[in-house]
C-alpha positions as CSV (number, residue, x, y, z in Angstrom):
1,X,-24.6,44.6,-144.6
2,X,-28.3,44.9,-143.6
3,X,-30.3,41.7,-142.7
4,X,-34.0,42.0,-143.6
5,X,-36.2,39.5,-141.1
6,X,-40.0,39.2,-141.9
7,X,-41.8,40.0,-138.7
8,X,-43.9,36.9,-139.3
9,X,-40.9,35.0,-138.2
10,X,-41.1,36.6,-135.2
11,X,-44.8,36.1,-134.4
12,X,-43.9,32.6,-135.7
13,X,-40.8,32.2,-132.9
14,X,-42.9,34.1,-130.0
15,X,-46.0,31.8,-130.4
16,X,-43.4,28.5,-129.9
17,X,-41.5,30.0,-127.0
18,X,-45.0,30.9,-125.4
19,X,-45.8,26.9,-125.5
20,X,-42.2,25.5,-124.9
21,X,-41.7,27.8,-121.1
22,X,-44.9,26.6,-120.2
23,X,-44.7,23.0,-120.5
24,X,-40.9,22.2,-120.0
25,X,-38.7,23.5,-117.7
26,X,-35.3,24.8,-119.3
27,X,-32.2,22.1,-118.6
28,X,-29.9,24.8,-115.9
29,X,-33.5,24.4,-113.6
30,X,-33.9,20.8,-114.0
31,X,-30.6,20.1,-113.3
32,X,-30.5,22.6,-110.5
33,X,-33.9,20.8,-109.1
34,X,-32.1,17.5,-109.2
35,X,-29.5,18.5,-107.3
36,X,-31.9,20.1,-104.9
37,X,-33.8,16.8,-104.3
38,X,-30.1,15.3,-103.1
39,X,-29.3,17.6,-101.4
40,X,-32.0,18.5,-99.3
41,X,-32.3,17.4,-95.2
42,X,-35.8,17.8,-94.7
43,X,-37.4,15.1,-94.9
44,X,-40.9,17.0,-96.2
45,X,-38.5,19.5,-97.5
46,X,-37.5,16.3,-100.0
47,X,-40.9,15.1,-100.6
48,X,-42.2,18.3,-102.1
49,X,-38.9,18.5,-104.5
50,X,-40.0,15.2,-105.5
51,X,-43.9,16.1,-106.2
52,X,-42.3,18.9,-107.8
53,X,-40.4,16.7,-109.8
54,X,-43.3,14.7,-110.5
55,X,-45.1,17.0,-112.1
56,X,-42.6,18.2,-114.2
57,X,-42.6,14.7,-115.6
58,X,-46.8,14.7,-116.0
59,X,-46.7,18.2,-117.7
60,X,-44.4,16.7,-120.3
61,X,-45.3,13.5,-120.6
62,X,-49.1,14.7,-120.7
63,X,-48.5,18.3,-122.6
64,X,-49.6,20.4,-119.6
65,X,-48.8,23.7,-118.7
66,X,-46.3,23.2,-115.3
67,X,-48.2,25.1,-112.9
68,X,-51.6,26.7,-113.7
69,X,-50.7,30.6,-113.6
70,X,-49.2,30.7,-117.3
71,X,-47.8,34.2,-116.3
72,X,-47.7,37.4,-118.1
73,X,-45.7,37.0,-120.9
74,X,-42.2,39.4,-120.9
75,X,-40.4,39.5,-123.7
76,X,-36.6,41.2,-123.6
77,X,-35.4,41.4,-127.8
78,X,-31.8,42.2,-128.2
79,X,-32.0,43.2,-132.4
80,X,-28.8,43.7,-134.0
81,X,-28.4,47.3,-135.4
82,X,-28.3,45.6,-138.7
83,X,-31.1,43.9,-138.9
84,X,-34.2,45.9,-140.9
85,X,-37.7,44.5,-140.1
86,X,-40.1,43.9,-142.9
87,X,-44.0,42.9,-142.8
88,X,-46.5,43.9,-139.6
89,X,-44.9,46.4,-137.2
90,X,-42.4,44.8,-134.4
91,X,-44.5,44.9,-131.4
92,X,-47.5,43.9,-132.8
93,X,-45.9,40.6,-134.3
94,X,-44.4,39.9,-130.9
95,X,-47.8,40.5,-129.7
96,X,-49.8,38.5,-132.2
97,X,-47.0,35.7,-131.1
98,X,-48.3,35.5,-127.6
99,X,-51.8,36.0,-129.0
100,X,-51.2,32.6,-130.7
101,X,-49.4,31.1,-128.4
102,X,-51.7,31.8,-125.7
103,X,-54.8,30.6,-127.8
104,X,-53.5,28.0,-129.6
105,X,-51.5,26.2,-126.5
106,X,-54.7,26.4,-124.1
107,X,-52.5,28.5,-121.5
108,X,-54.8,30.3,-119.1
109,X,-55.3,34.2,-120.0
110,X,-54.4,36.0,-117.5
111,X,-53.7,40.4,-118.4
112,X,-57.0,42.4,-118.2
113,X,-56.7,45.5,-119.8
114,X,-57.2,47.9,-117.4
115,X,-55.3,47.9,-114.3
116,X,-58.5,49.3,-112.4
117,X,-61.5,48.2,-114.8
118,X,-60.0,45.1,-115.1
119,X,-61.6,43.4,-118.1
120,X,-59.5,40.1,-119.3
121,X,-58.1,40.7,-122.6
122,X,-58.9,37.1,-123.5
123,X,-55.7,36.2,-125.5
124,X,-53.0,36.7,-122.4
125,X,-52.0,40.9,-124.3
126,X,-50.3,42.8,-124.2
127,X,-46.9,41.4,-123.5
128,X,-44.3,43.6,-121.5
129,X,-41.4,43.9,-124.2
130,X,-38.1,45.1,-123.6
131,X,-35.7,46.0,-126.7
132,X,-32.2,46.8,-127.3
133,X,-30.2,47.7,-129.9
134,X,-27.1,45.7,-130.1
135,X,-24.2,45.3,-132.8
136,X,-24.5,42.6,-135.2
137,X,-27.6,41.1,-138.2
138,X,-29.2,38.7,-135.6
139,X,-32.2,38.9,-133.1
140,X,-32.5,38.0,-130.0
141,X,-35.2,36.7,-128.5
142,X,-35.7,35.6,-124.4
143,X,-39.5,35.1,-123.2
144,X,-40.4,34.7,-120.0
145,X,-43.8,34.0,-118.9
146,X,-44.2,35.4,-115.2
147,X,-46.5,34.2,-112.3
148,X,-47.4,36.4,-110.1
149,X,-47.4,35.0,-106.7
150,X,-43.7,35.7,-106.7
151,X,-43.9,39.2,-108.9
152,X,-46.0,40.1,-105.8
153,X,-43.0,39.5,-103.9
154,X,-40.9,41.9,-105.7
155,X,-39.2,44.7,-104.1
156,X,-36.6,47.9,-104.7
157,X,-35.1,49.6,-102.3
158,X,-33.7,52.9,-102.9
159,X,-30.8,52.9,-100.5
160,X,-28.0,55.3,-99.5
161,X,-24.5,54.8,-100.7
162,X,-23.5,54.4,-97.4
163,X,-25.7,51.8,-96.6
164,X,-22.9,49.9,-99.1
165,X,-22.9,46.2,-99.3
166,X,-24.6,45.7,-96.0
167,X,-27.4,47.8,-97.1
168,X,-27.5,45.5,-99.9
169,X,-27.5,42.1,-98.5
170,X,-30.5,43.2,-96.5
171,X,-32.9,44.5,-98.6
172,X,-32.1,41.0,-100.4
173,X,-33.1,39.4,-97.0
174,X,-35.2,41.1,-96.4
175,X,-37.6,40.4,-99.3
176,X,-36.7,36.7,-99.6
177,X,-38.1,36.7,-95.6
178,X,-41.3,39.2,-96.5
179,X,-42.0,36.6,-100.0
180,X,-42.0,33.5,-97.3
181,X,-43.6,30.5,-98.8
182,X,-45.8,33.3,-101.2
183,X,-43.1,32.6,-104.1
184,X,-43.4,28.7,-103.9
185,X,-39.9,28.1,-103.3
186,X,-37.5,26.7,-104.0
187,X,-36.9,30.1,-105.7
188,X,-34.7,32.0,-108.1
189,X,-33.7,35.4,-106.7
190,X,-32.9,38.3,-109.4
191,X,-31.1,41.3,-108.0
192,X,-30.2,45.0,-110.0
193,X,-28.2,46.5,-108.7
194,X,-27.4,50.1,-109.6
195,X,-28.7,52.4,-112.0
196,X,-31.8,54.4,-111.3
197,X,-35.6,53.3,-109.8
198,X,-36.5,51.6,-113.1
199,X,-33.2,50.2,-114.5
200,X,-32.5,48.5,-111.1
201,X,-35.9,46.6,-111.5
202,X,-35.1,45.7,-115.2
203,X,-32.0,44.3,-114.4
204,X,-33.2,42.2,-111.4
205,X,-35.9,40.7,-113.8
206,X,-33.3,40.1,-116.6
207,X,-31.2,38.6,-113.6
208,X,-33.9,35.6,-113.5
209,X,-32.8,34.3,-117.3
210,X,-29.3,33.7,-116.9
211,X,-28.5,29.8,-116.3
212,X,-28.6,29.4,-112.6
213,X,-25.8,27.5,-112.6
214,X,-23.7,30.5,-114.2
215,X,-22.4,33.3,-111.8
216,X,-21.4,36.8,-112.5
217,X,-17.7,37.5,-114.1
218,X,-17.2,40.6,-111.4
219,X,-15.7,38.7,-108.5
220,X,-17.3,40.7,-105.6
221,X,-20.6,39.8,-107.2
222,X,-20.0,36.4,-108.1
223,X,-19.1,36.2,-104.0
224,X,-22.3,38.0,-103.3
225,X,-24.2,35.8,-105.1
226,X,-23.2,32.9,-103.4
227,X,-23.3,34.2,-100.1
228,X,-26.8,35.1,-100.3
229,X,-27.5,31.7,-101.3
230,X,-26.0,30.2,-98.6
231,X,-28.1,32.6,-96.5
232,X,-31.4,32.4,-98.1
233,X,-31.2,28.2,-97.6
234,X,-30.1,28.7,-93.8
235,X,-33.4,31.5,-93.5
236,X,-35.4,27.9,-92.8
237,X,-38.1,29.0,-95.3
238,X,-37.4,25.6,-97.2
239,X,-39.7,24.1,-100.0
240,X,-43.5,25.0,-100.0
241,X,-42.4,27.5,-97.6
242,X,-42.5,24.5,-95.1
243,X,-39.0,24.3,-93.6
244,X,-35.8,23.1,-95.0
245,X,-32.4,23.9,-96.2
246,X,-33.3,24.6,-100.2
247,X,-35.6,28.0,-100.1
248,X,-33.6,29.1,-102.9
249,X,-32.3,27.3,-106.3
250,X,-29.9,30.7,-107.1
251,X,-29.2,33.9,-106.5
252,X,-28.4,36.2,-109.9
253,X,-27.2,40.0,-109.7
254,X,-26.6,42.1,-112.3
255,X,-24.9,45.9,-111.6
256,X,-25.0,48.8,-113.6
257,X,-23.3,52.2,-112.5
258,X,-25.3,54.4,-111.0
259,X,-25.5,58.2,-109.3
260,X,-23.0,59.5,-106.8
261,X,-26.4,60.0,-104.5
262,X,-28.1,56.7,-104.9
263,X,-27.9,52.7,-104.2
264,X,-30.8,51.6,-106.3
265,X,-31.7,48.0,-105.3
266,X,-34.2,45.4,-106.8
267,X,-35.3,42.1,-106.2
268,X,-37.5,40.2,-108.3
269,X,-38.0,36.5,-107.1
270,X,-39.6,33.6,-109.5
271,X,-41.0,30.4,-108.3
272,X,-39.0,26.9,-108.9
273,X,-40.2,26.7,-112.5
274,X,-38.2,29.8,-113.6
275,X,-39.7,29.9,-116.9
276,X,-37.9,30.9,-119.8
277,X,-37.1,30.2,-123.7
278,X,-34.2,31.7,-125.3
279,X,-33.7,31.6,-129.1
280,X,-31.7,33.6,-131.8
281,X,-32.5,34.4,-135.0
């Protein structure tokens, strides 16, 4: 049976998330932050988790944006194959939701319109939307606001197949060492892996909104997952980039099959914030 949703709802939703990811961090990154402050044996390592900390609690006792660069707003919409849109057409409502948001929550604005002109936009659009069409009457909604002193970081590597899994837990390295204390770390590591040049990339930047406390249901990635972890947190890079044993909150991969010629590999890193709002509809 078809579900009709009136865009408006959307615009409505997108607007909310847009304010929410900016002033309060998501419960699997708090807790993950908490644990990080425990665990950490620097001793400035710990006292920058803890000013980190401390102004988590000003943004949301205060109703501040949590670090100043209020990202560029990326939007992945999972819409169930039986859901029929009504009203204004589906990007531009998810548009006019982070126009909204953006405006009416005082978040800093941040796209310009040209990538070479470079004239700001003034309302934080267009957002970078990614759909898919999935079984079921329900939407999907997961917005993440990106920063981009860690998407500077990002990285794919278009590797050999027999470069294998060593191939792959160096370009991982590799880019988590070239980032340095650019990504404010603590970070969150996405990984694709598989696919082609721009599915790989997708996938490490969908990688970034699963709960970091949730690994992978394919063994072998699960165990690379938490290998690189352990790695990363040994590399020394440590809070603020200034030494210590928590450089990295998580590491998430997603795979995807991929070409009998190819080894696509991405890495997209996010700062300790990892900001994202997830709601259904």
């Amino acid at each position: 049976m078809i579900r009709s949703i009136d865009t408006k709802i959307i615009t409505e939703n997108i607007k909310e998330m847009c304010i929410e990811a900016n002033h309060y961090l998501s419960s699997d990154m708090k807790a993950a932050l908490d644990k990080a402050c425990e665990t950490e044996e620097s001793e400035l390592g710990k006292k920058i988790l803890n000013q980190l900390e401390d102004n988590l609690e000003i943004a949301d006792k205060e109703v501040i944006p949590i670090c100043q660069d209020t990202g560029m707003a990326v939007v992945f919409i999972d819409v169930g194959q039986d859901v029929h849109f009504t009203g204004d057409n589906i990007e531009d409502a998810i548009n006019e939701g982070v126009r909204q948001g953006y405006t009416e929550g005082y978040l800093r604005k941040s796209v310009v319109a040209d990538p070479i002109v470079r004239v700001n936009t003034k309302d934080n659009t267009p957002a970078v939307i990614h759909y898919s069409i999935v079984p079921g009457d329900k939407v999907k909604i997961t917005l993440a606001p990106k920063g981009f002193g860690s998407e500077n970081m990002s990285r794919v590597f278009m590797l050999k197949p027999a470069d294998g899994i060593d191939g792959v837990k160096n370009a991982i390295l590799t880019a988590v060492s070239d980032a340095g204390p650019n990504a404010c770390p603590p970070m969150v590591v996405g990984v694709g892996i598989g696919g082609t040049f721009e599915k790989c990339a997708k996938m490490s930047k969908e990688a970034l909104t699963r709960p970091v406390n949730c690994h992978s249901k394919i063994e072998w990635v699960a165990d690379l997952e938490q290998e690189m972890l352990e790695k990363i947190n040994n590399s020394g890079i440590g809070p603020g980039g200034l030494g210590g044993s928590t450089t990295a909150l998580a590491v998430n991969v997603n795979t995807y099959p991929t070409h009998i010629a190819g080894l696509p590999v991405a890495i997209n890193i996010c700062c300790h914030v990892n900001r994202h709002s997830v709601r259904e509809i």
